[in-house]
C-alpha atoms as an extended CHARMM CRD file, in Angstrom:
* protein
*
       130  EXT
         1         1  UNK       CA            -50.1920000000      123.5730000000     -141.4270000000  PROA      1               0.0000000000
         2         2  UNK       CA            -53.0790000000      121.9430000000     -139.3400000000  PROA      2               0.0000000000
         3         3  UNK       CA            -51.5790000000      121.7500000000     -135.7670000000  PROA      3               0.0000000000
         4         4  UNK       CA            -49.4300000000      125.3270000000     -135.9440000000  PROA      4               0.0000000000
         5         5  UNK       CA            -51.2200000000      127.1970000000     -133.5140000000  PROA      5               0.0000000000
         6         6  UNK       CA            -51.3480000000      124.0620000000     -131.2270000000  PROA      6               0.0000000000
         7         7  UNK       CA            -47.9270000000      123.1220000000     -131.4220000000  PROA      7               0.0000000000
         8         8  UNK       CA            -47.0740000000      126.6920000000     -130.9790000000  PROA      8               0.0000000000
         9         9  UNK       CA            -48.4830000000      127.1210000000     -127.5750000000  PROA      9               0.0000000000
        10        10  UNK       CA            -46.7820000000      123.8730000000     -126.4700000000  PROA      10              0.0000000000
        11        11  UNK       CA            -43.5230000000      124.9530000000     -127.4700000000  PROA      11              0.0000000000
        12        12  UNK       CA            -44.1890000000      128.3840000000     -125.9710000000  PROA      12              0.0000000000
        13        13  UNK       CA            -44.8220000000      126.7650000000     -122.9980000000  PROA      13              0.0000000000
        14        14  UNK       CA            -41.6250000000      124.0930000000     -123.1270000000  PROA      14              0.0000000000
        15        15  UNK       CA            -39.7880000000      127.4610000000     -123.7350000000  PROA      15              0.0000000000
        16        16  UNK       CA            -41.0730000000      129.3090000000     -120.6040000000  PROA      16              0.0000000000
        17        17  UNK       CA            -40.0150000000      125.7730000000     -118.8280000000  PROA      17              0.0000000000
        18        18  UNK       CA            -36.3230000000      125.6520000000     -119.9780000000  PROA      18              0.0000000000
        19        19  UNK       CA            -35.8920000000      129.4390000000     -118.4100000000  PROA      19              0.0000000000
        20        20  UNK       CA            -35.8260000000      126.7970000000     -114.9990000000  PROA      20              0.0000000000
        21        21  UNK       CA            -33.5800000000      123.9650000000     -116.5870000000  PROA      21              0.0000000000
        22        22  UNK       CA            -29.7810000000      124.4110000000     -115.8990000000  PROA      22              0.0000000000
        23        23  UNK       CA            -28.0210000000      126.1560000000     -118.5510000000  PROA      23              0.0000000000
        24        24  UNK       CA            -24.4310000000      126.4080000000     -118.3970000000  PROA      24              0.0000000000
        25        25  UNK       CA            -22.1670000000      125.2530000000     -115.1680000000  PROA      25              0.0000000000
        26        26  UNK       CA            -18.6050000000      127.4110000000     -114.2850000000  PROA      26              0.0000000000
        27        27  UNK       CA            -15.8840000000      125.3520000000     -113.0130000000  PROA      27              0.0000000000
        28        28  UNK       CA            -13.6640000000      128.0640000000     -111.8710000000  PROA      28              0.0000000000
        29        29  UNK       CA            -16.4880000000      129.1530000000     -110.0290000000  PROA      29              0.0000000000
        30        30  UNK       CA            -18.2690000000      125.6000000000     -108.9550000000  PROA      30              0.0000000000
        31        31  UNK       CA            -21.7890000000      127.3990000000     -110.4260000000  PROA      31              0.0000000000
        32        32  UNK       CA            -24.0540000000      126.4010000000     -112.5310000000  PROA      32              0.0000000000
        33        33  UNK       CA            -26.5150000000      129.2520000000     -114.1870000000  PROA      33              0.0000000000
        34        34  UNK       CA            -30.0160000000      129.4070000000     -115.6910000000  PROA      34              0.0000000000
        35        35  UNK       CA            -32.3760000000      132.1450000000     -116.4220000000  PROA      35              0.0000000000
        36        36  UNK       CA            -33.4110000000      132.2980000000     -113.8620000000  PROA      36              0.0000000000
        37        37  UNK       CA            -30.8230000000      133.1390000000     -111.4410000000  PROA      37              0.0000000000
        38        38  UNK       CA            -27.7710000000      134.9080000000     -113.1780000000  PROA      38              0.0000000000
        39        39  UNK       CA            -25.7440000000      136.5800000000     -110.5100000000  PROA      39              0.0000000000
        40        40  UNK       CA            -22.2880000000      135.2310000000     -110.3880000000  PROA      40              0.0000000000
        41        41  UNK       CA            -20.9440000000      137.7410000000     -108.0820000000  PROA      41              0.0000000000
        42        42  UNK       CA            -20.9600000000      141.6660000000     -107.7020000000  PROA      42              0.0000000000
        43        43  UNK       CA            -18.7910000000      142.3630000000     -110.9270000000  PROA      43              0.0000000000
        44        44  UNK       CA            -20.8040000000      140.0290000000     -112.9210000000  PROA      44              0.0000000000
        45        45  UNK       CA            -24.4210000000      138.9300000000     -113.6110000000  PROA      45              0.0000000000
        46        46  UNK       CA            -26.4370000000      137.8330000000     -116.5280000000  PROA      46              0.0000000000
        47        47  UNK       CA            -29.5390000000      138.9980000000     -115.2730000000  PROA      47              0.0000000000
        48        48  UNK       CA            -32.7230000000      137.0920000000     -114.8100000000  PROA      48              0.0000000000
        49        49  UNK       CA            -33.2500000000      135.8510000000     -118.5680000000  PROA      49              0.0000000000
        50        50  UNK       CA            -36.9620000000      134.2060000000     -117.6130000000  PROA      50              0.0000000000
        51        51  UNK       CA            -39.0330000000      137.4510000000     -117.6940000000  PROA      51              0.0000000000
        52        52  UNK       CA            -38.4010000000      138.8620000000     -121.0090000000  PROA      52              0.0000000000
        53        53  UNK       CA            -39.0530000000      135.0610000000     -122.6770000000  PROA      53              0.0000000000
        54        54  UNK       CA            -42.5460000000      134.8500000000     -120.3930000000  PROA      54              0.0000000000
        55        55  UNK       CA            -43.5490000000      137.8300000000     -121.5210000000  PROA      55              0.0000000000
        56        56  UNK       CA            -43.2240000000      137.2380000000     -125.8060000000  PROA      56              0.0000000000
        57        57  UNK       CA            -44.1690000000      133.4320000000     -125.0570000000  PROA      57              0.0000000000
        58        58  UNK       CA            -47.4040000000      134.7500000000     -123.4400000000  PROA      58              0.0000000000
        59        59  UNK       CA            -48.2730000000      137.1300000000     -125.8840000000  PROA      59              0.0000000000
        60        60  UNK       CA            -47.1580000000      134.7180000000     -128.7170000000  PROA      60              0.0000000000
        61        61  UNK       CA            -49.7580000000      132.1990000000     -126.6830000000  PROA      61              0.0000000000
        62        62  UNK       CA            -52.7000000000      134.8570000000     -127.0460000000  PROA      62              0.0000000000
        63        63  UNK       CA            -52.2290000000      135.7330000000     -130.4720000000  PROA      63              0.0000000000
        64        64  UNK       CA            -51.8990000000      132.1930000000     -131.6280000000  PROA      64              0.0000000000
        65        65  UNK       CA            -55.3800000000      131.7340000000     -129.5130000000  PROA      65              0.0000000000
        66        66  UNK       CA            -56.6410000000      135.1190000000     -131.8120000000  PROA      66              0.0000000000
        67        67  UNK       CA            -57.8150000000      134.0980000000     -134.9970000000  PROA      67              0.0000000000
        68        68  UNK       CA            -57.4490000000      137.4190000000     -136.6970000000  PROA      68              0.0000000000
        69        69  UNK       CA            -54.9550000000      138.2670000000     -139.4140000000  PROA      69              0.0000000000
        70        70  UNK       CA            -53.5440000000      141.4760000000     -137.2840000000  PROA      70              0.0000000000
        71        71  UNK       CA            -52.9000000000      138.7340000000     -134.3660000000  PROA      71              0.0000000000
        72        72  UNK       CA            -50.8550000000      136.2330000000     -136.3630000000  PROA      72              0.0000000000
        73        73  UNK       CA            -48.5890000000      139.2950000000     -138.2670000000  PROA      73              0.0000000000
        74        74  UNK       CA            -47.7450000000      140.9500000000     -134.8840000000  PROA      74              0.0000000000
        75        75  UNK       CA            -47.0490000000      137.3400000000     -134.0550000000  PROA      75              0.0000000000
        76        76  UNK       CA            -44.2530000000      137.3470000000     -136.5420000000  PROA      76              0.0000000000
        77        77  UNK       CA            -42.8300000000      140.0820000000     -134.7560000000  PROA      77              0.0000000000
        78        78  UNK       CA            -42.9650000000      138.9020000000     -131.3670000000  PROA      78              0.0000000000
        79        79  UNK       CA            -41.6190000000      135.6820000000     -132.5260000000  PROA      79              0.0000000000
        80        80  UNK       CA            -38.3810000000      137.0840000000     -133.8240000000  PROA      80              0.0000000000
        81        81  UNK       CA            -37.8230000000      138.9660000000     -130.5790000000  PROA      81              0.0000000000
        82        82  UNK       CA            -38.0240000000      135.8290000000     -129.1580000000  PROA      82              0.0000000000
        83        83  UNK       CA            -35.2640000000      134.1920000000     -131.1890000000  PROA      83              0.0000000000
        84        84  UNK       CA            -33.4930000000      137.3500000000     -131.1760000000  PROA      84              0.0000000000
        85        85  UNK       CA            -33.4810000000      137.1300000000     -127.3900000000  PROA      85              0.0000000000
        86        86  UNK       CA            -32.5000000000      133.5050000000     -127.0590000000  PROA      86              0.0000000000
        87        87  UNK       CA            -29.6060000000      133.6510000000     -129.7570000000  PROA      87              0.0000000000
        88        88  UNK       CA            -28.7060000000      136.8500000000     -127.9330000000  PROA      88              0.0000000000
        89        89  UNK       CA            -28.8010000000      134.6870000000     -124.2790000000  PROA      89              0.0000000000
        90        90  UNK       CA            -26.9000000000      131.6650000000     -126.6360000000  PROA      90              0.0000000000
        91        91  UNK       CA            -24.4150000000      134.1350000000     -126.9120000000  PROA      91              0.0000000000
        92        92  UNK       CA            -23.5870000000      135.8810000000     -123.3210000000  PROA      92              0.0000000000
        93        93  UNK       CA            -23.6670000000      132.3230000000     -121.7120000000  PROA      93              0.0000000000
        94        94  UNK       CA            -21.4320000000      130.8770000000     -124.0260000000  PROA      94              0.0000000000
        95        95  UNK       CA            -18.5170000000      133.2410000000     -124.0050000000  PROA      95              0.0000000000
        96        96  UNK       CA            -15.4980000000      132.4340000000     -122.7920000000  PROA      96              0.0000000000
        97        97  UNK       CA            -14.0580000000      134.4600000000     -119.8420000000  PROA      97              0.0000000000
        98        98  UNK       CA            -11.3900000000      133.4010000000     -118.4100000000  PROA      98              0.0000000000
        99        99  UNK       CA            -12.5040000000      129.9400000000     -118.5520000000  PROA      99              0.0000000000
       100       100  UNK       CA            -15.1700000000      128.2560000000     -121.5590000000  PROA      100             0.0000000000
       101       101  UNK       CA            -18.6820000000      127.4970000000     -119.4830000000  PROA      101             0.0000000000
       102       102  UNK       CA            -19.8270000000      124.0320000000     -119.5240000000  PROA      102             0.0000000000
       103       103  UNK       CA            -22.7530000000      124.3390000000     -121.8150000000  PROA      103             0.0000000000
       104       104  UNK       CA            -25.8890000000      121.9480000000     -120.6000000000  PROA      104             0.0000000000
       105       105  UNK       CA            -28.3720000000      121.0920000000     -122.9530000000  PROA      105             0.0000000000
       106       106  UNK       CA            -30.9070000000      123.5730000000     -121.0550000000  PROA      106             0.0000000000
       107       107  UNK       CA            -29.0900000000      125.8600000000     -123.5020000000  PROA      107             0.0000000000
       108       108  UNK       CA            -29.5720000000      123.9970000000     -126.6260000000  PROA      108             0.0000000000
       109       109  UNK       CA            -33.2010000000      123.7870000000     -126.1170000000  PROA      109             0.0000000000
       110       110  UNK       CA            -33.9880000000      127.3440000000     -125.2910000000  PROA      110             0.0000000000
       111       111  UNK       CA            -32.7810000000      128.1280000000     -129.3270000000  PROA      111             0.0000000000
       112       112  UNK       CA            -34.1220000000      124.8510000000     -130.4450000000  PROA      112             0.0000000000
       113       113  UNK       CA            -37.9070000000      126.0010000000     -128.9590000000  PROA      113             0.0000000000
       114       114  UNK       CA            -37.3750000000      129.5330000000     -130.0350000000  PROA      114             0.0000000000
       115       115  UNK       CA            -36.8590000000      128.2840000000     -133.5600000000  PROA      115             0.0000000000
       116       116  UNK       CA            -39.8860000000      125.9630000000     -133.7210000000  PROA      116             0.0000000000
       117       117  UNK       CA            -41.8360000000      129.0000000000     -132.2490000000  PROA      117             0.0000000000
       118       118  UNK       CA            -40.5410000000      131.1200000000     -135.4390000000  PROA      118             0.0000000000
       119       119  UNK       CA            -41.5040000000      128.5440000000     -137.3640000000  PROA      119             0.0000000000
       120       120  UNK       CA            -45.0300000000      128.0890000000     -136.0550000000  PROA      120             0.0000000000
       121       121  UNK       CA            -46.0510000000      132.1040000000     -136.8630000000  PROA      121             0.0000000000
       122       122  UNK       CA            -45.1330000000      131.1840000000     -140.4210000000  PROA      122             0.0000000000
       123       123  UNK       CA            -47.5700000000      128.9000000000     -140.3500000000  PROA      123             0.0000000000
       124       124  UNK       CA            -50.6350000000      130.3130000000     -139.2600000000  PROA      124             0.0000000000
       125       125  UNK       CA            -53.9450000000      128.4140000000     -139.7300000000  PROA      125             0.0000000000
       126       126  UNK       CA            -56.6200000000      131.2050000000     -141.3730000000  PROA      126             0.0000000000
       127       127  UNK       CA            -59.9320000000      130.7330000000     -143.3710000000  PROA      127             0.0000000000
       128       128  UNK       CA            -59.3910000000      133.1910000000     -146.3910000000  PROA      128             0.0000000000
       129       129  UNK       CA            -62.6300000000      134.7540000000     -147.1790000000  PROA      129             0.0000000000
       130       130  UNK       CA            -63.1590000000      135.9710000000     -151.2040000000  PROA      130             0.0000000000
């Protein structure tokens, strides 16, 4: 595909965004979480979800900017810890506890980016030399 790289970086960068968009709310608790603030109280926290996604977005965004066949294979890799992580984060913030989170679309579009991202390292643009 053409624009793969390209479109890659944007989404990288729409991911790194959503880490700051709203992703669930907890009624019981009158709080609503993201990644980047995910302390509910002292018995329970989700961590700070941002830093792990900024750091394989930024080196999926250098490796898409490499155009050398070891760069876009390692970005396979990086790519499905990505999606691994933000199935993984799907997961945790959607669990009921006692009470089912209100899921905002914040959520939705964390997996939705992390699968166009996956999607974009199968797609790498490369001039194949004989």
């Amino acid at each position: 595909m053409k624009y793969s790289q390209t479109i890659g970086v944007v989404v990288a960068l729409a991911l790194i965004a959503v880490c700051f968009l709203p992703w669930i709310y907890l009624p019981n608790l009158q709080l609503t979480l993201s990644g980047l603030n995910g302390r509910v109280n002292e018995n329970g926290t989700f961590g700070t979800q941002w830093k792990p996604h900024t750091l394989f977005c930024t080196v999926l965004i250098i490796f898409f900017l490499v155009p050398k066949i070891w760069a876009k294979r390692t970005n396979l890799f990086i790519g499905f810890l990505n999606l691994g992580w933000a199935i993984k984060n799907y997961i945790i913030f959607t669990m009921c506890r006692p009470e089912c989170p209100q899921v905002k679309p914040g959520l939705y579009l964390l997996v939705a980016f992390a699968v166009v991202l996956q999607l974009c390292t199968f797609l790498p643009r490369m001039k194949i030399e004989e």
